[in-house]
C-alpha positions in Angstrom: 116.2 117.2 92.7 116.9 113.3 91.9 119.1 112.5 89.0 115.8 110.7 87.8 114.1 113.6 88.0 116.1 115.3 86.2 116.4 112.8 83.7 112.7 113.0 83.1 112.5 117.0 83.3 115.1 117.1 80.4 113.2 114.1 78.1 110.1 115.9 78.0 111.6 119.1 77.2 113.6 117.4 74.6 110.4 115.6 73.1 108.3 118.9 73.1 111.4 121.1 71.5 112.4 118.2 69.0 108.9 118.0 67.6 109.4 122.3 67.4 112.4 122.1 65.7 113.3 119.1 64.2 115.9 120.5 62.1 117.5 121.0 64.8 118.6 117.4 65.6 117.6 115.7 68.9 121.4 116.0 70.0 121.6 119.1 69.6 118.6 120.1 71.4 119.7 117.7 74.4 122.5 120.0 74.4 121.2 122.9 75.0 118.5 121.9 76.7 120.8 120.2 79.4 123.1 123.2 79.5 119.8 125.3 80.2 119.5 122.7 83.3 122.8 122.9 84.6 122.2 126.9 84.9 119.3 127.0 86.8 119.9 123.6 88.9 120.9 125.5 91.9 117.6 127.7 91.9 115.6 128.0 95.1 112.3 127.4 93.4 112.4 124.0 91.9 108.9 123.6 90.7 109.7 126.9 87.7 112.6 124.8 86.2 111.5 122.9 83.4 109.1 126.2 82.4 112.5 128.1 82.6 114.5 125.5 80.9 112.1 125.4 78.0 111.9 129.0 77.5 115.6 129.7 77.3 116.2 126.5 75.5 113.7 127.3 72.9 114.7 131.4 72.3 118.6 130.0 71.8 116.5 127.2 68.7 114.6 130.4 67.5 117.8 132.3 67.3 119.9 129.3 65.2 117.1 127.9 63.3 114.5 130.9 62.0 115.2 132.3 59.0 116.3 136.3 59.6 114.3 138.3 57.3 116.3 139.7 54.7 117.6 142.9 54.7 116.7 143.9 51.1 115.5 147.5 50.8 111.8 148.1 51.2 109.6 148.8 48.1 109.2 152.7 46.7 
């Protein structure tokens, strides 16, 4: 895959996340989102990669950004 390619597979990922979580910070979701890349660059089938990318990039937003319900004792 082209460094333009690349480029454009981890922009639109960004863009889709950032308006998902924008508390998140566009950096930060660059971040992930290109470490997410650089883990599945060397896969054999290209054409799953930014569906991969997303997926894992958005569980690891989910994890640091939604609220864990509390842990308060259930009503009697």
């Amino acid at each position: 895959m082209s460094e333009a390619e690349k480029e454009t597979i981890v922009r639109s990922v960004v863009d889709r996340l950032s308006a998902r979580f924008p508390e998140a910070g566009r950096t930060h979701i660059a971040q992930i989102v290109g470490e997410e890349y650089e883990s599945l660059a060397d896969g054999r089938i290209r054409s799953f990669i930014p569906t991969l990318i997303e997926h894992e990039a958005r569980a690891r937003l989910q994890s640091e950004f939604t609220p864990e319900p509390s842990q308060s004792a259930p009503f009697q």
